[in-house]
mmCIF file of the N, C-alpha and C atoms, coordinates in Angstrom:
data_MODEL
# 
_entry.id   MODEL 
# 
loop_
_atom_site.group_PDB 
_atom_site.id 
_atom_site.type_symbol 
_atom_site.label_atom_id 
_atom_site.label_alt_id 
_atom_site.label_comp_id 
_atom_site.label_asym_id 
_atom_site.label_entity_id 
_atom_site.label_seq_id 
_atom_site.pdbx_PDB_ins_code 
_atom_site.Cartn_x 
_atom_site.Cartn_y 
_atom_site.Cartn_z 
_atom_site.occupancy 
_atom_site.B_iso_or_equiv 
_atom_site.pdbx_formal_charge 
_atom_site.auth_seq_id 
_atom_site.auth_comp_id 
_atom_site.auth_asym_id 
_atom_site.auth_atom_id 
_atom_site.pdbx_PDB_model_num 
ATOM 1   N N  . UNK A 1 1  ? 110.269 90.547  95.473  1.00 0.00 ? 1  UNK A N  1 
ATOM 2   C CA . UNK A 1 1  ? 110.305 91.990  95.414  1.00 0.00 ? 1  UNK A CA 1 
ATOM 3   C C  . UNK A 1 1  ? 109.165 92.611  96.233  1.00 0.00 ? 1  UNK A C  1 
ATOM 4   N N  . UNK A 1 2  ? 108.275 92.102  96.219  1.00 0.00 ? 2  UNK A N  1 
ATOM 5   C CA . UNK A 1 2  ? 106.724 92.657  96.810  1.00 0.00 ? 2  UNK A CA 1 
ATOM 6   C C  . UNK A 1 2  ? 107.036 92.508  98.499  1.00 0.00 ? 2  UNK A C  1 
ATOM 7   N N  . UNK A 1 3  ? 107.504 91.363  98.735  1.00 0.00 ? 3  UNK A N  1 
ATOM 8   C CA . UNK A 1 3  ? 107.842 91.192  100.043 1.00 0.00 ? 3  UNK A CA 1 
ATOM 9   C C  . UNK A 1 3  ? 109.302 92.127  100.600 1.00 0.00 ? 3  UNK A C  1 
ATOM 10  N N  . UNK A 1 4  ? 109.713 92.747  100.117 1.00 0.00 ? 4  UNK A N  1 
ATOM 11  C CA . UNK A 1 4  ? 111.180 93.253  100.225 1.00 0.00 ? 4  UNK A CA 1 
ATOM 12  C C  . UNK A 1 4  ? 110.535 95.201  100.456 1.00 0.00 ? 4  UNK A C  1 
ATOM 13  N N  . UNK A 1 5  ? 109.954 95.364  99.760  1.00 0.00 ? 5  UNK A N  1 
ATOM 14  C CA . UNK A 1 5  ? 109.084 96.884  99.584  1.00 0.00 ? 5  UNK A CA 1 
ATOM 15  C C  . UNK A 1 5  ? 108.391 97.300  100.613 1.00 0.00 ? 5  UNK A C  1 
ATOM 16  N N  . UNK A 1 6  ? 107.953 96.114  100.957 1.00 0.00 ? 6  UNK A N  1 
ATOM 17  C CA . UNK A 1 6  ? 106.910 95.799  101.956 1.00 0.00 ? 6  UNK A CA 1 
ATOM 18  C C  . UNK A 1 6  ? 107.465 96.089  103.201 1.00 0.00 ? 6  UNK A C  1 
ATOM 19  N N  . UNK A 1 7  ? 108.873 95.494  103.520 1.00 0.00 ? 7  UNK A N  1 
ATOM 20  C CA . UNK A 1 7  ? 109.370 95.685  104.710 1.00 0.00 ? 7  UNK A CA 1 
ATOM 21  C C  . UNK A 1 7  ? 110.162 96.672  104.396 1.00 0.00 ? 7  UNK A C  1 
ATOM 22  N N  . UNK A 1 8  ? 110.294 97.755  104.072 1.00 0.00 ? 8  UNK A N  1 
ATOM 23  C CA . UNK A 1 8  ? 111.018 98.750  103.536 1.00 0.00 ? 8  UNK A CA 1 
ATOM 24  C C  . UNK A 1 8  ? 110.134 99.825  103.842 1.00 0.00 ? 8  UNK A C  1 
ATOM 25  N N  . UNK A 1 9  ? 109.113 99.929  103.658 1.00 0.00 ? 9  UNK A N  1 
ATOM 26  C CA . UNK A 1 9  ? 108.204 100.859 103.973 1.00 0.00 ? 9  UNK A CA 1 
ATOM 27  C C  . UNK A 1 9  ? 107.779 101.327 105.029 1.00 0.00 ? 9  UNK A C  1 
ATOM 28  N N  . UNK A 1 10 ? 108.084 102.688 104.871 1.00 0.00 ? 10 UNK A N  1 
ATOM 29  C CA . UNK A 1 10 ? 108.047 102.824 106.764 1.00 0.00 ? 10 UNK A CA 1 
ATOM 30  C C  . UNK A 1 10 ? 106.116 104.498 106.051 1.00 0.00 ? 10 UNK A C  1 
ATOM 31  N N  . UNK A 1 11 ? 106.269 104.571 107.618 1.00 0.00 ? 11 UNK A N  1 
ATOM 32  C CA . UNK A 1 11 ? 104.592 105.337 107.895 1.00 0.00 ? 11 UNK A CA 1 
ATOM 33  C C  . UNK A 1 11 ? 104.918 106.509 106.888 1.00 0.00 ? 11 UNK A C  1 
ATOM 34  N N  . UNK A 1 12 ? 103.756 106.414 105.546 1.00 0.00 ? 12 UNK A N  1 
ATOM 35  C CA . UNK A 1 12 ? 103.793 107.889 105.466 1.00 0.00 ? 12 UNK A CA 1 
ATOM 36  C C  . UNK A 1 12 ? 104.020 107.386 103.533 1.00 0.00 ? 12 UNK A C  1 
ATOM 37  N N  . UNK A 1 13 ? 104.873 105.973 103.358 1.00 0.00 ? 13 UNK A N  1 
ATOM 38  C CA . UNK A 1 13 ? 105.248 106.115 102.622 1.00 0.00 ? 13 UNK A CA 1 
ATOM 39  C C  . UNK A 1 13 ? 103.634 105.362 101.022 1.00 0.00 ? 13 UNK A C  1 
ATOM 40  N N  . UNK A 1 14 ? 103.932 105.501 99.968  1.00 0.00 ? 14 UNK A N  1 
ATOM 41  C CA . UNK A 1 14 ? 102.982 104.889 99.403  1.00 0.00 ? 14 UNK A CA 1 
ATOM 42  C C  . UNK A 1 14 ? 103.037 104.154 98.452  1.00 0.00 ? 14 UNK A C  1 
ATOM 43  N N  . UNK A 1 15 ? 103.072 102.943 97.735  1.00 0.00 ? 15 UNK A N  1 
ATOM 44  C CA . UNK A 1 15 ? 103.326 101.437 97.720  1.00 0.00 ? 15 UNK A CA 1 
ATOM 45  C C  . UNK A 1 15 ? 102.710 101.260 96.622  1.00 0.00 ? 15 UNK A C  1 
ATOM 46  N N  . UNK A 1 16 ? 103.142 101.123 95.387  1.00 0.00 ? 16 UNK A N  1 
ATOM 47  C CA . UNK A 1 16 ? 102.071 101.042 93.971  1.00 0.00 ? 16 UNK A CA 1 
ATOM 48  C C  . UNK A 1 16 ? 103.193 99.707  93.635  1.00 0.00 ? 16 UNK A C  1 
ATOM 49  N N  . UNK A 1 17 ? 101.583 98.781  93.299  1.00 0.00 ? 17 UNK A N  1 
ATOM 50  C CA . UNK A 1 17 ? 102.673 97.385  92.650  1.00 0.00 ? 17 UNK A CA 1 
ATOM 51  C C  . UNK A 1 17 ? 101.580 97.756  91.048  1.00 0.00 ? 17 UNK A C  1 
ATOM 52  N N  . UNK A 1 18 ? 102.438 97.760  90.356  1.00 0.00 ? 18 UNK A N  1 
ATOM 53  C CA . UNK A 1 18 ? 102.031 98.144  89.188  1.00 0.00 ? 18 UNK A CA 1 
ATOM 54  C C  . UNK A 1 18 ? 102.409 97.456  87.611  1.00 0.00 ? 18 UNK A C  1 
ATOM 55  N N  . UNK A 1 19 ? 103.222 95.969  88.383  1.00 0.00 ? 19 UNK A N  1 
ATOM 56  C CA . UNK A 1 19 ? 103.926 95.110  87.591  1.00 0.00 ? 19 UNK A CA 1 
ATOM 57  C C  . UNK A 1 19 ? 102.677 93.903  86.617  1.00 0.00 ? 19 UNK A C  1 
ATOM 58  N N  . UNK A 1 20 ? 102.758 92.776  86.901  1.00 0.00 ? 20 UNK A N  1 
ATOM 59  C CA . UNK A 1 20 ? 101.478 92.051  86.827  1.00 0.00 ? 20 UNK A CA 1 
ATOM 60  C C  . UNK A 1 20 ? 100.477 91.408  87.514  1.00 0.00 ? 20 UNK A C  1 
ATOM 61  N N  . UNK A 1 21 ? 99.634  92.429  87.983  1.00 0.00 ? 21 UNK A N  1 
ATOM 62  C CA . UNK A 1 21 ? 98.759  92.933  88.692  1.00 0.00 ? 21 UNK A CA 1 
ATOM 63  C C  . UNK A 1 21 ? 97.331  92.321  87.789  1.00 0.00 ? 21 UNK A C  1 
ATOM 64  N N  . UNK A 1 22 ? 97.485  92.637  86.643  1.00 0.00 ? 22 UNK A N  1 
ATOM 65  C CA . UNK A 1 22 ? 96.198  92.328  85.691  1.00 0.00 ? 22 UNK A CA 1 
ATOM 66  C C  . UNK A 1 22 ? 96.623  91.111  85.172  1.00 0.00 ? 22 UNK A C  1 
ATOM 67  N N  . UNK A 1 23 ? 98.173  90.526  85.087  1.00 0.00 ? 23 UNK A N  1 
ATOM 68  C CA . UNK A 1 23 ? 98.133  88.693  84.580  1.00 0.00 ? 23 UNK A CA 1 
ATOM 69  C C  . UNK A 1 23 ? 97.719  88.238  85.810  1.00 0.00 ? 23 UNK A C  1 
ATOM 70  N N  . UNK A 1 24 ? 97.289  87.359  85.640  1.00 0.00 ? 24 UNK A N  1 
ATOM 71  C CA . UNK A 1 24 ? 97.003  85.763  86.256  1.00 0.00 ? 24 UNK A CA 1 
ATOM 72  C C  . UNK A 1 24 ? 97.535  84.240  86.278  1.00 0.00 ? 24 UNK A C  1 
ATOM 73  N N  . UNK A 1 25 ? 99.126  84.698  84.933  1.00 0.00 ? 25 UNK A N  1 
ATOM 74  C CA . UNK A 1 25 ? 100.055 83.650  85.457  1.00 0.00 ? 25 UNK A CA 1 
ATOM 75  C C  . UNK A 1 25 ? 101.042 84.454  85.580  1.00 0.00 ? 25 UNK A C  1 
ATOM 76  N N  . UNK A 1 26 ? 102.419 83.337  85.503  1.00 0.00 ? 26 UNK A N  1 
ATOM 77  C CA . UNK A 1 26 ? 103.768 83.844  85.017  1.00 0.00 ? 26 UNK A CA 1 
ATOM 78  C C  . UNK A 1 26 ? 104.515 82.616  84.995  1.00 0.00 ? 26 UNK A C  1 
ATOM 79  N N  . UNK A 1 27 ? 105.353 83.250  83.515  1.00 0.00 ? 27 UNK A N  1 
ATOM 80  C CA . UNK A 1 27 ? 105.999 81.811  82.763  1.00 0.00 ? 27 UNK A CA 1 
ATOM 81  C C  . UNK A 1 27 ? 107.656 82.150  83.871  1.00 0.00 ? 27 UNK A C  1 
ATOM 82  N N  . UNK A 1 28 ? 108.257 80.592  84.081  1.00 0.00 ? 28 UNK A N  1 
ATOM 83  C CA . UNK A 1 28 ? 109.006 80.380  84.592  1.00 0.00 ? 28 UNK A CA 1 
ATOM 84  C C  . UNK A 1 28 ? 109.795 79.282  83.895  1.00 0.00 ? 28 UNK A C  1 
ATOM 85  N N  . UNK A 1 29 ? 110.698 79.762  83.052  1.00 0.00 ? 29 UNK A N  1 
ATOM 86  C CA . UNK A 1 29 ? 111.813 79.254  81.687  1.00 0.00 ? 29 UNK A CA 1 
ATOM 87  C C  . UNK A 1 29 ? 110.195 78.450  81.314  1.00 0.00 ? 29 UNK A C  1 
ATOM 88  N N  . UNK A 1 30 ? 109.863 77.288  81.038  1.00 0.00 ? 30 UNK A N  1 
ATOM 89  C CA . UNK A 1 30 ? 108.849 76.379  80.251  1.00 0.00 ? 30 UNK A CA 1 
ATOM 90  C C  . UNK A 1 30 ? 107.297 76.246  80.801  1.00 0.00 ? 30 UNK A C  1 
ATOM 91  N N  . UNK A 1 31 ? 107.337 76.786  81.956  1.00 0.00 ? 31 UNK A N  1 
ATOM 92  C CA . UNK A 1 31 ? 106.682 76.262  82.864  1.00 0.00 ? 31 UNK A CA 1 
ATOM 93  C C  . UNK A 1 31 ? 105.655 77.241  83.416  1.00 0.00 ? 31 UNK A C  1 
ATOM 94  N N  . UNK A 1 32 ? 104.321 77.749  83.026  1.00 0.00 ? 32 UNK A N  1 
ATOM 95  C CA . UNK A 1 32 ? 103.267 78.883  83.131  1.00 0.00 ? 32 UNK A CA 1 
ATOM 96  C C  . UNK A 1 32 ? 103.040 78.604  84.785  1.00 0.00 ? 32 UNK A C  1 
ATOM 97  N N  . UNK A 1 33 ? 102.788 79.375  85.432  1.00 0.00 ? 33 UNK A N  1 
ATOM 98  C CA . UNK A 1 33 ? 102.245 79.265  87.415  1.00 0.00 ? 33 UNK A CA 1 
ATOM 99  C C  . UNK A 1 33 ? 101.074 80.428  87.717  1.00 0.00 ? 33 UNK A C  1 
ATOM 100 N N  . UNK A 1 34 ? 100.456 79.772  88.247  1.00 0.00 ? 34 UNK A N  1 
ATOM 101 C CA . UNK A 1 34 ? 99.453  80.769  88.687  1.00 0.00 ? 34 UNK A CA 1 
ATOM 102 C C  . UNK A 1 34 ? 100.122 81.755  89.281  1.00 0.00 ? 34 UNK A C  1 
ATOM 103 N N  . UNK A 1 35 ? 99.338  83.380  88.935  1.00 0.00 ? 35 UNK A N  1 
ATOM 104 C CA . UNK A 1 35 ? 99.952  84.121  89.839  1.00 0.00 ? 35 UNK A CA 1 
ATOM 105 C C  . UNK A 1 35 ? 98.582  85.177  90.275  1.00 0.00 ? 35 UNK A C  1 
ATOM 106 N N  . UNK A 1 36 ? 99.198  86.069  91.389  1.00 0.00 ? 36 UNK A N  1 
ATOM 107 C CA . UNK A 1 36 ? 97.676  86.756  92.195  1.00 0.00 ? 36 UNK A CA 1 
ATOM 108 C C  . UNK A 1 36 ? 98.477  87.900  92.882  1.00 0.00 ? 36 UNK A C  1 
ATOM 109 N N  . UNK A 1 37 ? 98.805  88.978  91.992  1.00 0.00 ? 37 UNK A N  1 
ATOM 110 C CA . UNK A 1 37 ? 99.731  90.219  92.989  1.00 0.00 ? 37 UNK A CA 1 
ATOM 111 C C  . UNK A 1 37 ? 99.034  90.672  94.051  1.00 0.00 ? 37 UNK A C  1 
ATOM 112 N N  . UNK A 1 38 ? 97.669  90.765  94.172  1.00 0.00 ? 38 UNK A N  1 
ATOM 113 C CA . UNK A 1 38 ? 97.070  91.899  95.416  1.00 0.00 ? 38 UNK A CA 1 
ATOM 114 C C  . UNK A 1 38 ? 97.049  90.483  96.045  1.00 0.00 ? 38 UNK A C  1 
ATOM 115 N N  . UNK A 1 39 ? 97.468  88.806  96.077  1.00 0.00 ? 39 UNK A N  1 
ATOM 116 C CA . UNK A 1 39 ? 96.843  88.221  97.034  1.00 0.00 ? 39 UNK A CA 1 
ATOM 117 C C  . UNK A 1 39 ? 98.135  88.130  97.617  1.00 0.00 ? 39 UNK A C  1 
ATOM 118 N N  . UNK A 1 40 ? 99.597  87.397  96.868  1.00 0.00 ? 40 UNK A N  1 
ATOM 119 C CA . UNK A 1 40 ? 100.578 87.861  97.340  1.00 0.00 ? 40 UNK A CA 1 
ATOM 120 C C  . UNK A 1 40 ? 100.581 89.357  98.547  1.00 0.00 ? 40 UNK A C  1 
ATOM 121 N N  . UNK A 1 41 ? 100.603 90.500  98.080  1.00 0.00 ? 41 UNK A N  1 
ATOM 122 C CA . UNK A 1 41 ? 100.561 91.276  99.030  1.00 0.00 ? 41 UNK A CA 1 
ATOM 123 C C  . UNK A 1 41 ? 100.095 91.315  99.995  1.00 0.00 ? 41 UNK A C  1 
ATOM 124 N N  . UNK A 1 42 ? 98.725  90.849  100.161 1.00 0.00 ? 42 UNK A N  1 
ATOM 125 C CA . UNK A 1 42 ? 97.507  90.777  100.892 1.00 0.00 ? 42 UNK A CA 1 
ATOM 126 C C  . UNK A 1 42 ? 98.465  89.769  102.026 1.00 0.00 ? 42 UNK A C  1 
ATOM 127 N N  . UNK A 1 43 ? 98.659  88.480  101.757 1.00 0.00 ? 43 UNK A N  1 
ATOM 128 C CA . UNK A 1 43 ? 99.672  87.659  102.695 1.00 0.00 ? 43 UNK A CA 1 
ATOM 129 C C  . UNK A 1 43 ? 100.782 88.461  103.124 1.00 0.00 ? 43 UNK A C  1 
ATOM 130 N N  . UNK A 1 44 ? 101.464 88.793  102.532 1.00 0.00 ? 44 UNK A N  1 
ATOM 131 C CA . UNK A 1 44 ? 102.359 89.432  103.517 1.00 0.00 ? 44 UNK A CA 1 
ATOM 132 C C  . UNK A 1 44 ? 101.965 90.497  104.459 1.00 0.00 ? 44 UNK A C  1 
ATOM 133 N N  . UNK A 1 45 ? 101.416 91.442  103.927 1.00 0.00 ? 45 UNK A N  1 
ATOM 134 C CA . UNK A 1 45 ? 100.694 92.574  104.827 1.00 0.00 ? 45 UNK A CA 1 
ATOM 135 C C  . UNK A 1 45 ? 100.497 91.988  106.439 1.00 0.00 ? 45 UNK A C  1 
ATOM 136 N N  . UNK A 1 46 ? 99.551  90.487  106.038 1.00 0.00 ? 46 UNK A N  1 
ATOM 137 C CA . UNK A 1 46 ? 99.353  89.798  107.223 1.00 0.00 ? 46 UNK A CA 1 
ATOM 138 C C  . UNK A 1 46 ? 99.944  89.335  108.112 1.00 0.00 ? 46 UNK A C  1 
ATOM 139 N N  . UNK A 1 47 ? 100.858 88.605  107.638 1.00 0.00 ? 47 UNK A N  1 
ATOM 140 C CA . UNK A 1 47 ? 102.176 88.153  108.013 1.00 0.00 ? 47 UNK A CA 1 
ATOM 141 C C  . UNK A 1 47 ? 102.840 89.063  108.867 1.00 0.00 ? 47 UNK A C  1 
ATOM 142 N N  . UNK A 1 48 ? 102.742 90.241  108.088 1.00 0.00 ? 48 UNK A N  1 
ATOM 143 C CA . UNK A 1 48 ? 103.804 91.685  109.333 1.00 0.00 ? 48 UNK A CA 1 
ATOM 144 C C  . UNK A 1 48 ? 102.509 92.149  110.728 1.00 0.00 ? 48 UNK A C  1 
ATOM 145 N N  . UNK A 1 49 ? 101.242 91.621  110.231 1.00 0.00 ? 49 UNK A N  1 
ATOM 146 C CA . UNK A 1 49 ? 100.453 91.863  111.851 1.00 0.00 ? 49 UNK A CA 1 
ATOM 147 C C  . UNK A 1 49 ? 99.548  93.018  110.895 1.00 0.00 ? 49 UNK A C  1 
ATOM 148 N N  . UNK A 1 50 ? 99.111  92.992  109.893 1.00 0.00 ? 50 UNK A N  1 
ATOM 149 C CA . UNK A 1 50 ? 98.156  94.044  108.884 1.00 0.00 ? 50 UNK A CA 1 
ATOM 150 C C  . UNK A 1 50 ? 96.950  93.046  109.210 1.00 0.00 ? 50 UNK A C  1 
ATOM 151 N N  . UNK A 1 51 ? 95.568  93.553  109.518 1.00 0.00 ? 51 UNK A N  1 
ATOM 152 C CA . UNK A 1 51 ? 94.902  92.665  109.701 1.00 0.00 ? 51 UNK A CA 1 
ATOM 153 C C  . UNK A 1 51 ? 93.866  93.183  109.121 1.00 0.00 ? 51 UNK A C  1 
ATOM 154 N N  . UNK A 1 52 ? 93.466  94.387  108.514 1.00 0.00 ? 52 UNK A N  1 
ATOM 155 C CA . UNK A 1 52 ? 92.253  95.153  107.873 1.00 0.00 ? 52 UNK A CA 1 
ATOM 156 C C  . UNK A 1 52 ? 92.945  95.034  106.143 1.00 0.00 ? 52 UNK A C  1 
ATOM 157 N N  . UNK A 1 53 ? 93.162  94.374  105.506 1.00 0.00 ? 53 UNK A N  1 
ATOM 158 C CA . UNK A 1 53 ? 93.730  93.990  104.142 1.00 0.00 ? 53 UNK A CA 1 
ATOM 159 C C  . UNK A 1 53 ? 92.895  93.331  103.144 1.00 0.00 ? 53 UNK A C  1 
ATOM 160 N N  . UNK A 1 54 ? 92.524  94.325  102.306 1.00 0.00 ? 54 UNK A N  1 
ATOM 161 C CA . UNK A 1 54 ? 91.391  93.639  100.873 1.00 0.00 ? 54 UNK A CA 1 
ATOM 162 C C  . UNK A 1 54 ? 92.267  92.772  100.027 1.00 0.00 ? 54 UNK A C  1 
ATOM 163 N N  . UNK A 1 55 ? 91.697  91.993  99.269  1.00 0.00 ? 55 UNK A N  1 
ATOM 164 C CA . UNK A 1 55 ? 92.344  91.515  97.976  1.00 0.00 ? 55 UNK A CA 1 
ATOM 165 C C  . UNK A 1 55 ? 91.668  92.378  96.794  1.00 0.00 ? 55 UNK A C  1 
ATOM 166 N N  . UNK A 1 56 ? 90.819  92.520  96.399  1.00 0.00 ? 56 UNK A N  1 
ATOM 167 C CA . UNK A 1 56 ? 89.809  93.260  95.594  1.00 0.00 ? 56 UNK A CA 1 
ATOM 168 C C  . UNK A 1 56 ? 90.228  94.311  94.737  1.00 0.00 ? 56 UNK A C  1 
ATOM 169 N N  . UNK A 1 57 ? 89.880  94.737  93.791  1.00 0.00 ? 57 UNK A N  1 
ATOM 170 C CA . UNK A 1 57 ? 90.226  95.611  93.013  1.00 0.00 ? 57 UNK A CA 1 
ATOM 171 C C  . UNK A 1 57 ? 89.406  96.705  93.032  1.00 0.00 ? 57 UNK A C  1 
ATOM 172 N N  . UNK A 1 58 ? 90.443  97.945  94.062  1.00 0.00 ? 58 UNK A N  1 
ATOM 173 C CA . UNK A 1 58 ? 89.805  99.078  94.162  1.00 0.00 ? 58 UNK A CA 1 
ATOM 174 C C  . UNK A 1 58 ? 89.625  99.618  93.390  1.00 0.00 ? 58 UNK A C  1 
ATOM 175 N N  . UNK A 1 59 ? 89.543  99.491  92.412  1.00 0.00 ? 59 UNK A N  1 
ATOM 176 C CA . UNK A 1 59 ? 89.347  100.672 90.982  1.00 0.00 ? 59 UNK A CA 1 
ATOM 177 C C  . UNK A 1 59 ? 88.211  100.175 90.354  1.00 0.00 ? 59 UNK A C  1 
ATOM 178 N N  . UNK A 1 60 ? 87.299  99.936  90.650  1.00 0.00 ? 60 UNK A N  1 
ATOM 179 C CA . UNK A 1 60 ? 86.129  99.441  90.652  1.00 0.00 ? 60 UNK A CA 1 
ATOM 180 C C  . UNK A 1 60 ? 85.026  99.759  91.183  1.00 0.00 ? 60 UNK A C  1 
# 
C-alpha cells in the first residue's frame, strides 16, 4: 500500500501514513516480522530518485 500511494502522488499532493507507524512488528497468520513504516517509505522514496529523505521522527 505505501508503495502504491507513493506512485500515485503527483506535486502538490500530501501523504500521511498513519497506520503502524508507532508498531515495530506485524503478525502474519502465526508468525510476528519486524516492521519500520518511515523506513519502508524512506526506500521507496529512493527508489523513485528522492534523495533528501529522513527516517526520523519529525514530531520530535
Amino acid at each position: 500500500a505505501i508503495v502504491e500511494i507513493l506512485l500515485r502522488a503527483r506535486p502538490g499532493d500530501t501523504i500521511v501514513l498513519a497506520g503502524k507507524g508507532h508498531e515495530k512488528s506485524m503478525i502474519y497468520g502465526s508468525e510476528k516480522r519486524p516492521w519500520d513504516e518511515a523506513a519502508v517509505a524512506a526506500s521507496v522514496l529512493r527508489s523513485m530518485g528522492y534523495h533528501r529523505v529522513s527516517e526520523g521522527d519529525e514530531s520530535t
